[in-house]
C-alpha positions, 0 to 999 in steps of 0.5 A: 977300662973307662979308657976304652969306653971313652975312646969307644964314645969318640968314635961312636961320635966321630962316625955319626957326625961323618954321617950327618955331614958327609955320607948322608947329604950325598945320599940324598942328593945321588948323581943329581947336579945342583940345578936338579936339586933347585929346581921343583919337579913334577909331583912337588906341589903333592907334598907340601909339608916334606919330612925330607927331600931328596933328588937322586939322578943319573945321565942317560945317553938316550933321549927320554922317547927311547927310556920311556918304554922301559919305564912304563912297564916296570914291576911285579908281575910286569917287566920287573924293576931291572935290578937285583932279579934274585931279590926284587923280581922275585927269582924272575929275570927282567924284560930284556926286551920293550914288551909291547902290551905292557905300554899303556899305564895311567894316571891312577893305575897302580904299578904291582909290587907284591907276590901276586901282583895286586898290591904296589904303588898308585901312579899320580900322574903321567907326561909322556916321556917326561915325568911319571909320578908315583906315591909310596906303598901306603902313603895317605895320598893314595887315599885321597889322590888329586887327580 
């Protein structure tokens, strides 16, 4: 009996420390290059005491001015968030198409997340077709935003 709970204690062990050295540092960093990781992205100096980074990435084989429009109209009640429709859009399909009345969003706007469309996350800033920086549901800079 103390046999298996010992062995049971090592495995429990040996797959937490997996995760801490294996799983977790490729989670954070997820298709992103080394350069990508080093080097300071747009929103950045928002955040200056982090509880932890992380830069995820993928290629596109498109320039940004052919991505950005999909980008821009992304959310509840919007183009939908081009993922899982059935759990993140709410049984909604998303845009298969560039909506075009749904291309103006701003520093300061809110991209709606909830049922009604009301409820999401602040945008912070905009540089078309570049970056486009947005907070976290709640977080405290929404309540007192750079910009």
């Amino acid at each position: 009996m103390r046999a298996r709970a010992g062995l049971g204690l090592l495995v429990i062990a040996a797959g937490t420390a997996a995760y801490v050295k294996v799983w977790r540092p490729w989670q954070l960093r997820w298709g992103a290059t080394d350069e990508e990781v080093a080097r300071p992205l747009p929103g950045d100096e928002m955040v200056p005491a982090t509880t932890f980074n992380a830069t995820r990435a993928i290629s596109i084989g498109v320039p940004p001015e052919r991505v950005w429009p999909w980008l821009v109209q992304v959310g509840t009640k919007r183009a939908g968030w081009y993922s899982y429709d059935l759990l993140d859009n709410l049984g909604h399909r998303s845009a298969r198409r560039i909506i075009p009345e749904l291309q103006e969003l701003a520093a300061g706007d809110v991209v709606p997340m909830s049922p009604d469309g009301k409820q999401g996350i602040n945008v912070y800033s905009l540089d078309a077709p570049h970056s486009m920086v947005w907070g976290t549901p709640g977080d405290t800079l929404s309540r007192r935003s750079p910009f």
